[in-house]
N, C-alpha and C positions, 0 to 999 in steps of 0.2 A: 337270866337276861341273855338272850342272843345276841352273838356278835355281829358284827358289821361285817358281810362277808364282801372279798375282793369279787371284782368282776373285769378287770381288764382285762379280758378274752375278749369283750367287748370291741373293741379297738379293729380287731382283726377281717379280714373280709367277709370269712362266711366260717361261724363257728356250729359245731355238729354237737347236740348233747344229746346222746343216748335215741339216736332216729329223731330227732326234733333239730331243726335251725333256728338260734339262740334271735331273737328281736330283741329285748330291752329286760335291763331288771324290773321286777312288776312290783307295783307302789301298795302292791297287796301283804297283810300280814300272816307270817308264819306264826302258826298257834300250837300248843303245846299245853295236854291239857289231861290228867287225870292216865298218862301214860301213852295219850295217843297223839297223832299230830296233823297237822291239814294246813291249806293255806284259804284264806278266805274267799267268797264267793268270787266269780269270773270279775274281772273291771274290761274297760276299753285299753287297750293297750295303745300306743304311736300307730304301729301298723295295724289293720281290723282286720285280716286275715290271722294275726295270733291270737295265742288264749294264753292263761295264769296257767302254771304247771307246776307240781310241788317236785321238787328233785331232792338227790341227798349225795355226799360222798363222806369217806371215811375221815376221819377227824386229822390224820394224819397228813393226808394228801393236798399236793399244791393246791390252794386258791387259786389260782390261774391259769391253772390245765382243766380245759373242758371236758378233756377224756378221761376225770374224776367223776365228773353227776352222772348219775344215775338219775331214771325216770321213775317215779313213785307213785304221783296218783295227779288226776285232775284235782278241779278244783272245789271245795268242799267236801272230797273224801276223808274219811279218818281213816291213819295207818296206825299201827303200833309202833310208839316212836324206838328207835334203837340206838342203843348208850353209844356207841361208837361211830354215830353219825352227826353228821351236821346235815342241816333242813334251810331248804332258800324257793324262795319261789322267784318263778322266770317266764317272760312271755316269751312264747315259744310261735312255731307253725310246725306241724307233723311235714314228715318229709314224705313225699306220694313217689311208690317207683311204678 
């Protein structure tokens, strides 16, 4: 069973995860399954210029430091889940330089 991950980075003005600017936690499920992990198809997020983004950080590291996620895969991709992670999906927007 996964845990409820913290998101009060939320809060903050303009939070950076891994080249993506954080919109909202996605109402989409992390799935975990036969070793591998994904978060489910795209939904509509608050703002329609983001998308569902599966991220991960080390098991160890603050919940509410953004400069812990890492970028993992879009959405419906399967990874090979890794014991030492923790998995969240986020609606995100990629950052254009």
């Amino acid at each position: 069973m996964a845990k409820k991950v913290s998101t009060s980075f939320k809060e903050k003005a303009i939070v950076i995860l891994d080249g993506y600017q954080f919109c909202s936690a996605s109402k989409k499920k992390v799935i975990h399954d036969n070793g591998f992990v994904w978060c489910e198809g795209n939904t509509q997020c608050k703002n329609k210029a983001c998308s569902t983004r599966l991220f991960s950080r080390d098991k160890e590291a603050p919940q509410d430091e953004p400069d812990s996620w890492e970028f993992e895969a879009k959405s419906n991709i399967k990874i090979r889940a890794k014991d030492a992670r923790v998995y969240h999906a986020f609606c995100v927007d990629k950052i254009k330089l």
